[in-house]
C-alpha positions as YAML, in Angstrom:
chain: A
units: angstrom
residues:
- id: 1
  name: UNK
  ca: [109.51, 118.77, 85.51]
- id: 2
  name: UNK
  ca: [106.81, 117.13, 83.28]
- id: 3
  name: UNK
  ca: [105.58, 113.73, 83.14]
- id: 4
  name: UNK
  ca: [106.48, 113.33, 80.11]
- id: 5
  name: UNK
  ca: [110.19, 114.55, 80.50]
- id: 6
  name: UNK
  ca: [110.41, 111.73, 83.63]
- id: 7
  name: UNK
  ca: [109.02, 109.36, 81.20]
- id: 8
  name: UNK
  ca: [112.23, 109.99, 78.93]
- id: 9
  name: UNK
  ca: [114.59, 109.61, 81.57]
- id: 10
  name: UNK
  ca: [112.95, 106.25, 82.32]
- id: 11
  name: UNK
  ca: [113.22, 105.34, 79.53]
- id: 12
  name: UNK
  ca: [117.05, 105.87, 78.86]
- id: 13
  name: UNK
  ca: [117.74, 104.69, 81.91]
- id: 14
  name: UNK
  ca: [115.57, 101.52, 81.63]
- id: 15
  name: UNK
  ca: [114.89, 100.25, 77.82]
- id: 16
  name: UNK
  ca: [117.77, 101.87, 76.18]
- id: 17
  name: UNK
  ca: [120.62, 101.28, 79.29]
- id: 18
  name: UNK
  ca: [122.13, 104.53, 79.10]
- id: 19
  name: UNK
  ca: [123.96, 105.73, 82.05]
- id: 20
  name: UNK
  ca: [123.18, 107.97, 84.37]
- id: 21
  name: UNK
  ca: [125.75, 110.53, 82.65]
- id: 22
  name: UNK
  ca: [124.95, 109.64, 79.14]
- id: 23
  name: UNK
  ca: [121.41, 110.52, 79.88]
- id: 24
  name: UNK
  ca: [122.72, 113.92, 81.15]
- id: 25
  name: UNK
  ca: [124.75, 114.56, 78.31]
- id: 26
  name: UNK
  ca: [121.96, 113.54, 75.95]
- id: 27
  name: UNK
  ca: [119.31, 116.25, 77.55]
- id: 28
  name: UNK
  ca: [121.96, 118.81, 78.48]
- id: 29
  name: UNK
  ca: [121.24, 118.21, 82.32]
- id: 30
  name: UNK
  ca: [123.06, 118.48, 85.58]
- id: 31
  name: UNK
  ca: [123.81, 115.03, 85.97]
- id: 32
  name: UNK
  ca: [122.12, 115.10, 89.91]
- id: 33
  name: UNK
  ca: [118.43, 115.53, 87.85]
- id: 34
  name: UNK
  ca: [119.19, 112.71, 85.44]
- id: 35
  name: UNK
  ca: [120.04, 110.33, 88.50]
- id: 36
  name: UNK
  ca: [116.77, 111.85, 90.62]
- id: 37
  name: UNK
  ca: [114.32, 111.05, 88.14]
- id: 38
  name: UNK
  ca: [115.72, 108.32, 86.03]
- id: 39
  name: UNK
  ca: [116.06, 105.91, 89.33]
- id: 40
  name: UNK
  ca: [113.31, 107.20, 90.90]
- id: 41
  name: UNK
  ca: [110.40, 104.40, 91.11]
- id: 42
  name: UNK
  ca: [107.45, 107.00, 91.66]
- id: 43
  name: UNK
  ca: [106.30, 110.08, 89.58]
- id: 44
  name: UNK
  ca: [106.49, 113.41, 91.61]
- id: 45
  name: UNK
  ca: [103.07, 114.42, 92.66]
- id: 46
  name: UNK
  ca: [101.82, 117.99, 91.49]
- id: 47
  name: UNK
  ca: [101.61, 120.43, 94.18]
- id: 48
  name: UNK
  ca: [98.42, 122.34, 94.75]
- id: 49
  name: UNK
  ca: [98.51, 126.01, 95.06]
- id: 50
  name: UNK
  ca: [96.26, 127.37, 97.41]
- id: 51
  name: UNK
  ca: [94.64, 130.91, 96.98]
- id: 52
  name: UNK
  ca: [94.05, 133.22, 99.34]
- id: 53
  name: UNK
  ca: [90.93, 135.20, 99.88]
...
């Protein structure tokens, strides 16, 4: 998920007031990802991949 996607969900969620299931309807999501990321405070860190040698 990009930042910028989370950044939508915030701000739904925050500015606009949509609910959790409006927001899912909206971006044609399971509702279970609108609720993760639009109440979550923090961003998701990336994850490094690590290559073998």
């Amino acid at each position: 998920m990009l930042a910028s996607e989370i950044n939508c969900f915030k701000t739904l969620r925050n500015e606009k007031g949509l609910s959790i299931s409006q927001i899912a309807d909206t971006l044609a999501i399971n509702w279970r990802t609108a609720k993760k990321y639009g109440d979550e405070d923090q961003l998701p860190q990336e994850k490094k991949i690590l290559k073998r040698e």
